[in-house]
N, CA, C and O of each residue as an XYZ file, in Angstrom:
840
protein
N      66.341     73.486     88.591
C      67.760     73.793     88.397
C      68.610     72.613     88.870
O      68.387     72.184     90.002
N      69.446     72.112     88.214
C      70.545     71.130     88.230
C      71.298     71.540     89.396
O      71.113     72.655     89.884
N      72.521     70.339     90.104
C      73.407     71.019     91.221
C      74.381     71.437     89.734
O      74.333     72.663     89.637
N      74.975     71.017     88.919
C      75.787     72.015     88.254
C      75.705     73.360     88.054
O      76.661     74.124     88.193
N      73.883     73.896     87.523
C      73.511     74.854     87.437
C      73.684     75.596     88.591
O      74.519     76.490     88.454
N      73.186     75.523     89.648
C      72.943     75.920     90.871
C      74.508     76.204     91.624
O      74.838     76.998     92.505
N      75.170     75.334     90.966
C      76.934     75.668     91.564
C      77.528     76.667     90.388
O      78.624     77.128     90.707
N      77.160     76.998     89.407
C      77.266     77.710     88.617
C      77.341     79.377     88.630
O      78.151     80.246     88.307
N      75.830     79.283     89.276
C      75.250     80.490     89.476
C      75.101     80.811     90.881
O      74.565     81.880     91.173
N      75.503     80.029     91.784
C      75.841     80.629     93.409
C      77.104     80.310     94.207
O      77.281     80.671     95.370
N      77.830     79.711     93.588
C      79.209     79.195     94.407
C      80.062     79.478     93.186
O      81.158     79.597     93.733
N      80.294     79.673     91.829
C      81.530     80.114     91.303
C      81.550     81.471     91.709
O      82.587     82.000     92.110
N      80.122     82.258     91.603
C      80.489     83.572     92.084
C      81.897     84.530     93.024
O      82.729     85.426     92.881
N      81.193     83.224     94.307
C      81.509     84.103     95.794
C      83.210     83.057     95.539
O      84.208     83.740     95.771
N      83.460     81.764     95.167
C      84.690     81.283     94.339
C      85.555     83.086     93.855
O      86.238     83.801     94.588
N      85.217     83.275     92.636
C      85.964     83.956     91.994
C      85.920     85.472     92.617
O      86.707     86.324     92.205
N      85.206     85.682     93.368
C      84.994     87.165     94.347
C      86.367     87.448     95.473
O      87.125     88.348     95.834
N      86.000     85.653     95.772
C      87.559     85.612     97.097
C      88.427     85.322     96.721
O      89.349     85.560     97.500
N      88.858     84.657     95.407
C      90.100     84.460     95.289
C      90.587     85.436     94.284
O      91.791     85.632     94.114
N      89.193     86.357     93.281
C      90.409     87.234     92.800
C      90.485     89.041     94.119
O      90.603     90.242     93.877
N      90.389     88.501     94.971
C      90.080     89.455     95.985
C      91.589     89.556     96.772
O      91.983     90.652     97.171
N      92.280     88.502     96.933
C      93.583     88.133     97.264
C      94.766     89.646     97.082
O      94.819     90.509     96.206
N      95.600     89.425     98.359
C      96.329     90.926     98.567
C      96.918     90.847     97.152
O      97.310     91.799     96.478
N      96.914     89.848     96.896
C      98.381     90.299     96.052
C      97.941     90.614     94.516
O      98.619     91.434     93.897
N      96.771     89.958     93.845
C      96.356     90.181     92.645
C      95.876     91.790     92.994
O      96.364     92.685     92.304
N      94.739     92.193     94.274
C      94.827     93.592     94.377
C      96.398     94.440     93.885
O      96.249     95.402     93.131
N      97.306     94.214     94.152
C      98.165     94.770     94.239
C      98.573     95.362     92.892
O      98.872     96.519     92.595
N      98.491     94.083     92.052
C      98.861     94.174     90.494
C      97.559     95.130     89.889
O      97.793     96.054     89.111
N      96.383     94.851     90.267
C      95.457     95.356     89.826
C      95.201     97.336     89.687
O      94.458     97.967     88.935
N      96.452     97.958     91.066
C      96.800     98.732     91.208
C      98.019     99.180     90.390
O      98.702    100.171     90.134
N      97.948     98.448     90.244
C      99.218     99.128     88.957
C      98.925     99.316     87.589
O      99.652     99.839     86.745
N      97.311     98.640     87.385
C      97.139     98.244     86.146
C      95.696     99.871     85.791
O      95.662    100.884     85.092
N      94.660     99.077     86.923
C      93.147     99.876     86.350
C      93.454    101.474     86.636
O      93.011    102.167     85.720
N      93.895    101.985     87.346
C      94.928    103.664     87.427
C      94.829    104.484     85.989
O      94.646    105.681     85.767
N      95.035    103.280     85.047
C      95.630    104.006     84.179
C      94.534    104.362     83.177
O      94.860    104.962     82.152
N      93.799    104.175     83.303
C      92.280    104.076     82.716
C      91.917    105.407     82.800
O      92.105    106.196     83.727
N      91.181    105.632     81.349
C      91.387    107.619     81.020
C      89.989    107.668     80.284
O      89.380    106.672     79.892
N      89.610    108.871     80.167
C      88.210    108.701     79.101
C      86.768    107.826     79.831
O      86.561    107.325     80.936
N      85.973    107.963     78.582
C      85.165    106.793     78.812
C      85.757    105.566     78.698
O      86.310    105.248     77.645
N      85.695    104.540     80.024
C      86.290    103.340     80.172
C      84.969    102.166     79.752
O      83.784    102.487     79.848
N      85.306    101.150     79.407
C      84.604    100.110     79.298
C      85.257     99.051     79.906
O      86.472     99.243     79.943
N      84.974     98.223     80.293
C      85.376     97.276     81.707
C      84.610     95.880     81.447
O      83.519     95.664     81.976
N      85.363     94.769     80.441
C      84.533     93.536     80.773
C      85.134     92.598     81.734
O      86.316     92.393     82.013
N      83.806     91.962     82.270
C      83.922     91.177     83.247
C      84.032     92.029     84.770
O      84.533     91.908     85.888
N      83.237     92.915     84.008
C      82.909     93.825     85.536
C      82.639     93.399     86.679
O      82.904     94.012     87.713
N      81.938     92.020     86.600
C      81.209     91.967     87.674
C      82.164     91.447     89.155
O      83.147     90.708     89.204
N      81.413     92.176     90.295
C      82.241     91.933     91.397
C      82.880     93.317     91.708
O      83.540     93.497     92.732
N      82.667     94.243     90.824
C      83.571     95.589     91.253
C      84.609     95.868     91.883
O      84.927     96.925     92.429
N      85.262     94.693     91.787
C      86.624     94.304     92.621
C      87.729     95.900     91.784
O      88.512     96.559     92.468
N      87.469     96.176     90.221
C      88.333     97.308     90.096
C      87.823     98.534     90.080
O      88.502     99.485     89.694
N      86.491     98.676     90.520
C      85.964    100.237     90.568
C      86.590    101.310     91.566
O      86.742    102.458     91.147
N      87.026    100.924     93.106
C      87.914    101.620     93.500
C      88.800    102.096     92.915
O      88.879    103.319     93.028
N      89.547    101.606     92.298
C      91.125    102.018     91.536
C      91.134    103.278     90.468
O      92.061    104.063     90.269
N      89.896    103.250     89.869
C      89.653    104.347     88.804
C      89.901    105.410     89.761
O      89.625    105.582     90.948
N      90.615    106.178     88.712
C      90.659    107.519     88.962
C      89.948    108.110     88.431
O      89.817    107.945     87.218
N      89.043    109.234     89.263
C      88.118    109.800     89.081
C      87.965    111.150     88.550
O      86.956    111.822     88.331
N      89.640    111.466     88.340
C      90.013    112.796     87.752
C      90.358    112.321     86.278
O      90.806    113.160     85.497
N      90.253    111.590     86.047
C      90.800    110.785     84.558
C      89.669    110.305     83.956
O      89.544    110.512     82.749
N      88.570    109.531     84.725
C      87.684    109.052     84.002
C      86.195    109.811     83.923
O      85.559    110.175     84.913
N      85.883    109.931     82.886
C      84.231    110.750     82.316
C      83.345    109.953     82.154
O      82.269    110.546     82.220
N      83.192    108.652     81.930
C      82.476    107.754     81.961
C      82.757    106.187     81.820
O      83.715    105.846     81.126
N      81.879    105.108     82.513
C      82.294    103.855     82.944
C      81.010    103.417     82.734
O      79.942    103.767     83.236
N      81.412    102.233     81.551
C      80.369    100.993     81.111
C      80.946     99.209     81.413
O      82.156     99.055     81.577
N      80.294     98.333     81.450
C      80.959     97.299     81.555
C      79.483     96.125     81.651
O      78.313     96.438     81.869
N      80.110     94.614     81.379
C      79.954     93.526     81.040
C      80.230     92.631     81.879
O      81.223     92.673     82.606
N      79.158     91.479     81.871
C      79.574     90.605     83.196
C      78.519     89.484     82.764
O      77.422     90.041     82.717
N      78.392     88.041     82.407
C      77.483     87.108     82.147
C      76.782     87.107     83.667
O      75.618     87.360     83.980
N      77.587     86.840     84.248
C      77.072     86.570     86.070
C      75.828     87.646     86.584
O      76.069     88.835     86.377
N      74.933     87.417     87.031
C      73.805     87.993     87.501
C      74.681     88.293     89.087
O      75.081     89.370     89.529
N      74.769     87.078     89.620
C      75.277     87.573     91.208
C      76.414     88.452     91.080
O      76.163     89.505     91.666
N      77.664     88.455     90.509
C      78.736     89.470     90.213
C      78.176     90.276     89.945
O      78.412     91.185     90.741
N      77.108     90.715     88.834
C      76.831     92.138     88.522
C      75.711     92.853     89.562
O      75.302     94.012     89.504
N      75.403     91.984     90.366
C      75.171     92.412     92.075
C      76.176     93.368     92.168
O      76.020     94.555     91.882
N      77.391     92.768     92.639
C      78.259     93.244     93.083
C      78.507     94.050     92.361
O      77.992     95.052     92.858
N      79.015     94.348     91.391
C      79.645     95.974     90.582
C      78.376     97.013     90.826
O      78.565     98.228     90.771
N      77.059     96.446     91.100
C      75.988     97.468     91.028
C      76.270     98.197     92.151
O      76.294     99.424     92.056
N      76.531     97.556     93.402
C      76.308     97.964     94.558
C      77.816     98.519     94.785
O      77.910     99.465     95.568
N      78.830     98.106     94.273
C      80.026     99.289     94.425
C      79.710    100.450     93.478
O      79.763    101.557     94.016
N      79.472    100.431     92.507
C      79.082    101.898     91.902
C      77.964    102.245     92.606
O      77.904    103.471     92.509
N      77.362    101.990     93.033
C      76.505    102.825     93.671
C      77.122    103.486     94.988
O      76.984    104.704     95.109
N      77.721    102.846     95.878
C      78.973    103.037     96.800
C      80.064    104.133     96.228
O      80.773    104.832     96.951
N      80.057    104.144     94.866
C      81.185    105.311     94.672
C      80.842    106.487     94.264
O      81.403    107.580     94.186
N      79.477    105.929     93.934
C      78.434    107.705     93.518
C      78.529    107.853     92.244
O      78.122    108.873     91.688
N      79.122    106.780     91.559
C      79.315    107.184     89.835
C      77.933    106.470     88.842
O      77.517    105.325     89.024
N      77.547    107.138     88.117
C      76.929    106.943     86.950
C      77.837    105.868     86.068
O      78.922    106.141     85.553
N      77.079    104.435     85.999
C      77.922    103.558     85.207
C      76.687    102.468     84.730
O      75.733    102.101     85.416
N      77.034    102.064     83.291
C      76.056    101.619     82.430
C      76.705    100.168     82.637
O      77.933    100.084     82.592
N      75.939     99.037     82.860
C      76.394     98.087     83.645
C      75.506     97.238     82.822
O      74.387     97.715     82.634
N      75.729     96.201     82.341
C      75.152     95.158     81.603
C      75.339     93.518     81.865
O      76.383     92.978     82.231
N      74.087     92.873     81.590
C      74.707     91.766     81.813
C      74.629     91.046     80.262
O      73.570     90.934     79.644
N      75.694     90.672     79.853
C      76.239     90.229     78.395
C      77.503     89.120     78.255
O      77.628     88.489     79.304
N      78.369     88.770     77.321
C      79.231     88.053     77.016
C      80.200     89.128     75.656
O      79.815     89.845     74.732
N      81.502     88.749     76.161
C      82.370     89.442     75.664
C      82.320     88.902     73.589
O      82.626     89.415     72.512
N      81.961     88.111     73.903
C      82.397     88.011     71.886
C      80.724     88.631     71.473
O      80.372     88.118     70.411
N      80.043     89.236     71.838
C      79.072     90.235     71.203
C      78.791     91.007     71.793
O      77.688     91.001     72.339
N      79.888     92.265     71.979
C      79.578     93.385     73.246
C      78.680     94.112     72.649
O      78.827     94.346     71.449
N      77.288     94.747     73.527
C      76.634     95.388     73.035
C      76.960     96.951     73.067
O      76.148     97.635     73.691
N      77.870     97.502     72.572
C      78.087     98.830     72.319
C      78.244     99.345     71.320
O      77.983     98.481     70.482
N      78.574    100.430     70.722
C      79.065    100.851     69.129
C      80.986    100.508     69.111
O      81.813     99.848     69.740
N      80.923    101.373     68.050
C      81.973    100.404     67.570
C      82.862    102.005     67.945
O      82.146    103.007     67.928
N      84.065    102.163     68.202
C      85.111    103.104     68.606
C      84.364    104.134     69.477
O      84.348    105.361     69.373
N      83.866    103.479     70.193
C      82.943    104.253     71.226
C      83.870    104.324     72.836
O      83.328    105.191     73.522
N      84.530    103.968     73.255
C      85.452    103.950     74.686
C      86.695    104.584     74.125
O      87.116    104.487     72.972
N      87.214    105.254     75.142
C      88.852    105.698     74.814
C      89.852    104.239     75.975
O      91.057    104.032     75.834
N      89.244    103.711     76.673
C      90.360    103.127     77.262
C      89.271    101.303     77.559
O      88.178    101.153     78.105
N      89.979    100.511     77.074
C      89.342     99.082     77.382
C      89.956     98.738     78.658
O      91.137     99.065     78.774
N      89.423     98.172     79.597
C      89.847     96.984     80.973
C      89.983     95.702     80.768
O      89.248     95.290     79.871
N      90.610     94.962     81.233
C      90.276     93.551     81.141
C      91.301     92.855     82.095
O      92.511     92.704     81.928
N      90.236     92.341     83.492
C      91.549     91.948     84.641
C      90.611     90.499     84.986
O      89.431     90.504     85.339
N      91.171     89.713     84.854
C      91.265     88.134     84.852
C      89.827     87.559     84.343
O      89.058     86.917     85.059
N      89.603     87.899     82.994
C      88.199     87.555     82.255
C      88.930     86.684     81.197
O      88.677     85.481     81.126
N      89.757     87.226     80.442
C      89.894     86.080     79.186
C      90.381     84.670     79.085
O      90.363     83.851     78.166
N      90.846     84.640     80.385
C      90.995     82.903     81.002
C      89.678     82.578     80.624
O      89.525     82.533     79.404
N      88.465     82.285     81.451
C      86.962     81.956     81.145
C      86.577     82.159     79.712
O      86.634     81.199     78.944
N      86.219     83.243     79.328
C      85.253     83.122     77.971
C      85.792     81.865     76.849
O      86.802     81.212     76.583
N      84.372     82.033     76.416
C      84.418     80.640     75.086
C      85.364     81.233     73.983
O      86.089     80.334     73.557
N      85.579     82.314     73.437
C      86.371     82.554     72.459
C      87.118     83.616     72.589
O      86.592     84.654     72.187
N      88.494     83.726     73.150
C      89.294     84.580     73.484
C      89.391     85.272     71.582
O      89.292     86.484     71.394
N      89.472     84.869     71.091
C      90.166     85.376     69.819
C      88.973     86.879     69.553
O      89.126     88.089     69.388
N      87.606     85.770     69.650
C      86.623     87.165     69.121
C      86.400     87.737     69.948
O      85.760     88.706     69.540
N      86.568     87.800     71.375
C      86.208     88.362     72.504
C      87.612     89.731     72.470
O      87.350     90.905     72.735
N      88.667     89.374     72.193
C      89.721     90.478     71.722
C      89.139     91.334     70.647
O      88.647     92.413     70.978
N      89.143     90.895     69.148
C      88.789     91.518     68.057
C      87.080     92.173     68.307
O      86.460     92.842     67.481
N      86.486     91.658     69.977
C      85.306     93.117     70.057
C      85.828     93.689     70.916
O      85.095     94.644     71.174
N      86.969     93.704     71.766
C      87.288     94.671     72.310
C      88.155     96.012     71.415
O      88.352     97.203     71.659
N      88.395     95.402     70.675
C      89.341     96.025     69.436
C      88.442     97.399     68.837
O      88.628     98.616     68.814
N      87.370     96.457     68.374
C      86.276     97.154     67.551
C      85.869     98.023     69.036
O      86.740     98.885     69.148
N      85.240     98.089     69.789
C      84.709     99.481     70.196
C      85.539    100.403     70.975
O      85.200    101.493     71.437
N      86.780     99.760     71.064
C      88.098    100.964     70.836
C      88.044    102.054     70.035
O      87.686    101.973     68.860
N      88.450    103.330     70.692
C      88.461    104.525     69.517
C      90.211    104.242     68.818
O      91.144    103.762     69.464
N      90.252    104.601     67.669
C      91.243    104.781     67.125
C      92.749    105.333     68.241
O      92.854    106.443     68.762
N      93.276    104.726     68.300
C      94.655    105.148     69.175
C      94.095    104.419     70.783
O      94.992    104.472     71.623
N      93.026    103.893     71.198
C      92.408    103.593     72.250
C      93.301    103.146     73.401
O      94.410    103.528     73.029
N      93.465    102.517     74.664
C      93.975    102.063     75.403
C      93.384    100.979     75.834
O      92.163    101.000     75.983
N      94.246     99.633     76.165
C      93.711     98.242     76.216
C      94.447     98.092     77.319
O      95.640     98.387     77.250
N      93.836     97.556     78.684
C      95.182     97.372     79.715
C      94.479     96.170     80.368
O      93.441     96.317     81.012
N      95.026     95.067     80.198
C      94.932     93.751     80.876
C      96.445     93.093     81.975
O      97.672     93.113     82.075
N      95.259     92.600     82.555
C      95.909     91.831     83.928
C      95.001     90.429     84.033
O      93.873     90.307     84.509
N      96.020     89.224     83.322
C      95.276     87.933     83.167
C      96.246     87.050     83.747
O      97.393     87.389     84.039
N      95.713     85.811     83.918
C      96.963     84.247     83.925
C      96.502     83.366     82.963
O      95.446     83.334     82.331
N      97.616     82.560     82.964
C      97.677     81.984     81.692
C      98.551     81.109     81.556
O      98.848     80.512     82.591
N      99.230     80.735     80.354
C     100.185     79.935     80.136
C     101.096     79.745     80.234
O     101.654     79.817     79.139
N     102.185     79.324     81.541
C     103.363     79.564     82.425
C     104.655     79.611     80.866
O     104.315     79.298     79.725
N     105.514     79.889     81.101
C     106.210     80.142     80.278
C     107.587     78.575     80.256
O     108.470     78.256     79.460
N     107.129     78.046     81.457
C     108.060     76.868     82.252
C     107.445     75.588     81.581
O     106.248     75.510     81.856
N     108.144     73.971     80.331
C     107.225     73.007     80.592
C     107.316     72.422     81.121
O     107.583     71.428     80.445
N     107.292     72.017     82.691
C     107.094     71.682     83.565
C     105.806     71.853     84.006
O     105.058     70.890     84.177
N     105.424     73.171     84.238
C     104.177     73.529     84.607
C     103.288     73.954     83.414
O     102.116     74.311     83.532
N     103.941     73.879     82.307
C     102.606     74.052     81.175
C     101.988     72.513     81.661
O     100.846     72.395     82.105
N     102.865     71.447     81.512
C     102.535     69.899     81.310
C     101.450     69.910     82.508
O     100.448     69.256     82.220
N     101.428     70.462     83.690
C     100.329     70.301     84.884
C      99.248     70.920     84.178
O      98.059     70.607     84.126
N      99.844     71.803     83.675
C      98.703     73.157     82.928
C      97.329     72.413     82.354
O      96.150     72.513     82.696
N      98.183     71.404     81.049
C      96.835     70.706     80.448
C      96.743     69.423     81.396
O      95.958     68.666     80.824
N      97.135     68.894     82.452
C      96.624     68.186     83.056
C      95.475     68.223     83.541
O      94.495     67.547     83.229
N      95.636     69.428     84.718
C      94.215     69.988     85.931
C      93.488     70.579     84.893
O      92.276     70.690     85.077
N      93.973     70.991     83.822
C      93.199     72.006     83.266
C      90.963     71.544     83.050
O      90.008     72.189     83.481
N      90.981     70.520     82.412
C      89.632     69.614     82.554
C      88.852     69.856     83.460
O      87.756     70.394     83.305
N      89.456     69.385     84.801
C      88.749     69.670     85.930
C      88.424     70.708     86.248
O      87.240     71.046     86.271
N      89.930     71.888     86.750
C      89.853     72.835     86.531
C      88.713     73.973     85.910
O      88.373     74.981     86.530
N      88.332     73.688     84.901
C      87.630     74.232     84.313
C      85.442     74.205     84.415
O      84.439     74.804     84.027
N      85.893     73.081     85.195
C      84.358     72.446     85.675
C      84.573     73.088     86.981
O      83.577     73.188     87.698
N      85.289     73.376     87.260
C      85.201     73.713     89.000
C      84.980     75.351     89.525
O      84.354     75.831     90.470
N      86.170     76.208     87.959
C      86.071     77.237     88.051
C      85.567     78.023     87.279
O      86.175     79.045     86.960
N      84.298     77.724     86.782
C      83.200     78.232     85.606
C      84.228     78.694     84.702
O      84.655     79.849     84.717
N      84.661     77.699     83.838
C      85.174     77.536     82.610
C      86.993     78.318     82.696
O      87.770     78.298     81.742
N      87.243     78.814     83.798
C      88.455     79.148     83.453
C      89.570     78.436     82.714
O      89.282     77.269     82.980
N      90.418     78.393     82.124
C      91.118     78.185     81.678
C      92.435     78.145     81.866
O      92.767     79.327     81.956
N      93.604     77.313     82.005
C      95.187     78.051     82.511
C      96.331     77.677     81.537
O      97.513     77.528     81.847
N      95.701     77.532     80.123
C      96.559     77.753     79.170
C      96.828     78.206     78.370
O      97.719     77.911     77.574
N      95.821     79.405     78.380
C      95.479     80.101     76.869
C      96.968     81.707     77.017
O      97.589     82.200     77.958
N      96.939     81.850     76.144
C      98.664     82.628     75.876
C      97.766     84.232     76.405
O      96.594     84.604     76.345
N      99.137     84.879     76.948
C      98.167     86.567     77.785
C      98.641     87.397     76.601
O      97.872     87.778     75.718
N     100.164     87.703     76.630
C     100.526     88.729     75.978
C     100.694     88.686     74.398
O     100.831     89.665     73.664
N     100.653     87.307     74.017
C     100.892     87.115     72.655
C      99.802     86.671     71.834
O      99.879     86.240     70.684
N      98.606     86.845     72.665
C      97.060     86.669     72.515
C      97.006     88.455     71.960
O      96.742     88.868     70.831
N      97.312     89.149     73.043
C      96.461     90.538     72.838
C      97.291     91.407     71.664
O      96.988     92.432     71.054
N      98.585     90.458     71.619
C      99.247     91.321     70.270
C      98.781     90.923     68.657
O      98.707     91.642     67.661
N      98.531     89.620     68.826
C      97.727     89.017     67.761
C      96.381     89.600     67.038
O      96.109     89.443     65.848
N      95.534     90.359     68.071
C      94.604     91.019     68.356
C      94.798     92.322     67.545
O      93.901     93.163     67.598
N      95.864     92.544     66.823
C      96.151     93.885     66.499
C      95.972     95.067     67.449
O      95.197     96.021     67.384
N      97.410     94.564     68.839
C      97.742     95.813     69.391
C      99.057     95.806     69.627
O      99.893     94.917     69.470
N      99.187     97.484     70.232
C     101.179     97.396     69.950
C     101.188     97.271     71.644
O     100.550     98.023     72.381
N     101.779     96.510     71.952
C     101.983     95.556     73.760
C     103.077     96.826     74.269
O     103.842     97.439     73.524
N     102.933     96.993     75.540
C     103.811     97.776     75.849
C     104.091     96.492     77.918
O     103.929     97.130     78.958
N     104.338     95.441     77.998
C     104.255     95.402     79.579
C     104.427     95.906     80.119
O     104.872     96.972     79.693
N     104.293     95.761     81.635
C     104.453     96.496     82.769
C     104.784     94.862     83.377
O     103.816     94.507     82.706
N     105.089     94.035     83.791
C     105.581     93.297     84.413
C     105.101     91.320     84.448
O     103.979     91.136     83.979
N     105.424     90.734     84.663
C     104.875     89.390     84.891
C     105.832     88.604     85.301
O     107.046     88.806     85.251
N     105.023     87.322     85.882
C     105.518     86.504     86.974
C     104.645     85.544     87.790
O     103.457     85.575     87.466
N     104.984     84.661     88.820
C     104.644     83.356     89.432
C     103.980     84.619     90.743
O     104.721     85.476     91.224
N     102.562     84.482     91.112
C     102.197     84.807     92.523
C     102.695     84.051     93.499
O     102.451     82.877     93.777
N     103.586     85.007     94.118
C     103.590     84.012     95.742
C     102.118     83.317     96.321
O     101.029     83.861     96.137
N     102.267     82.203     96.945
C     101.399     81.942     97.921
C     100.303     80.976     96.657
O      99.468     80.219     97.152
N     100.365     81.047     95.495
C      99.232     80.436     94.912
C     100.184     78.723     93.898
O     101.337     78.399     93.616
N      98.981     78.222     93.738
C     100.086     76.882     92.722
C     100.759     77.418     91.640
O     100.474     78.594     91.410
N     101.523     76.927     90.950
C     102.363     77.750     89.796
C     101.270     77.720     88.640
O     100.971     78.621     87.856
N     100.760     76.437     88.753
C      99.617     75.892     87.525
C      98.667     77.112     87.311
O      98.120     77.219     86.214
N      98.435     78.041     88.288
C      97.253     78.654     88.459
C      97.927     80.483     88.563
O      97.226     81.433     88.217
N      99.016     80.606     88.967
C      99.532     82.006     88.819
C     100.591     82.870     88.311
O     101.228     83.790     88.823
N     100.605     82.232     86.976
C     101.520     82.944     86.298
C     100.532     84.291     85.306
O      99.703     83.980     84.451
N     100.706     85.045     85.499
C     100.259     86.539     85.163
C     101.103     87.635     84.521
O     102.113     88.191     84.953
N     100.541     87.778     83.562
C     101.262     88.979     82.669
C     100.063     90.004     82.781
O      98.845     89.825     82.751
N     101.246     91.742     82.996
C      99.869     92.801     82.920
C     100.645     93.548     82.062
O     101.794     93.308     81.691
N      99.731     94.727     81.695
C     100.410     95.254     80.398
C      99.626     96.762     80.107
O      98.832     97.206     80.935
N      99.843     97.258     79.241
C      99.035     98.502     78.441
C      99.425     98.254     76.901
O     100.581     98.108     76.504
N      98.487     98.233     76.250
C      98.636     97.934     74.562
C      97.513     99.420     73.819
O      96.523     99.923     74.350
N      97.876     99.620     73.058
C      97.335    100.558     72.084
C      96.684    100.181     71.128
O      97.408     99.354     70.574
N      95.363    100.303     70.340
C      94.808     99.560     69.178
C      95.965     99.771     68.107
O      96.526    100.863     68.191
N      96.428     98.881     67.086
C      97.079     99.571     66.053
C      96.226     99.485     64.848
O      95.195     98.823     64.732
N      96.968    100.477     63.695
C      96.104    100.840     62.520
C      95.732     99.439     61.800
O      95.023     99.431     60.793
């Protein structure tokens, strides 16, 4: 194993564990995974950083997705911690292995920065949406300021070698409407305490449309 490999697969982990672990993304994250109804599907599970938040009077069943072997450590061992039955996979979002309008409510809290193809990684979250489904993301992305877009594609290079492929320019809310859904936000903005380059965040609830 390479040191890239090896920093790959043991230091972006416990990387992206602590920093999306931070009071304040918790915070948003509470406003967001709550709302989650039905059978939920959850990519980028790994780390179980949102399995607390489900409500357990709302939800009947919980599946989810995670490339990371060490993260999906972690979601194993919080569902097991919460006593719930949850079908836990390790996969990549642009070929989810499920059927197709099979979940009533999709997750998605700071995954579509990383993946290789936001576009098809949407249009499969789309597809195993049930008809009328619920889509509720909490991502960062592309500051709305150019000032800080211009840093945006600067660090972004490095950036992206450092933080297993994340990304900090790809568009949040006008990504998931493109996607064929009807956007409803719930709020966005600059995190205190973090660089601007790195925390501008839109969260939301969107509906599949026809």
């Amino acid at each position: 194993m390479g040191i890239a490999s090896w920093y790959d697969e043991h230091v972006v982990p416990r990387i992206i564990k602590l920093g999306c672990g931070q009071k304040g993304i918790a915070d948003r994250r509470a406003q967001v995974v709550p709302r989650a109804r039905g059978r939920v599907f959850e990519i980028g599970c790994g780390g179980g950083m949102n399995q607390p938040l489900y409500d357990p009077q709302q939800v009947t069943g919980f599946a989810g997705i995670d490339p990371s072997g060490k993260l999906l450590d972690y979601a194993r061992e919080q569902a097991a911690r919460k006593g719930w039955q949850a079908d836990i996979r390790q996969g990549f979002g642009e070929n989810i292995p499920f059927a197709d309008e099979e979940f009533d409510t999709v997750v998605c809290t700071y995954t579509l920065c990383s993946v290789d193809n936001n576009v098809q990684v949407l249009s499969e979250l789309r597809r195993i949406l049930k008809p009328g489904g619920l889509f509720l993301f909490l991502e960062h992305g592309r500051a709305p300021d150019p000032g800080v877009q211009r840093w945006q594609e600067r660090v972004e290079p490095i950036w992206k070698r450092l933080m297993g492929g994340c990304h900090l320019t790809r568009p949040i809310t006008e990504a998931v409407r493109d996607a064929g859904f009807s956007v409803t936000p719930i709020d966005q903005g600059y995190m205190k305490g973090m660089p601007r380059i790195a925390s501008w965040m839109e969260w939301g609830e969107a509906v599949k449309s026809d």
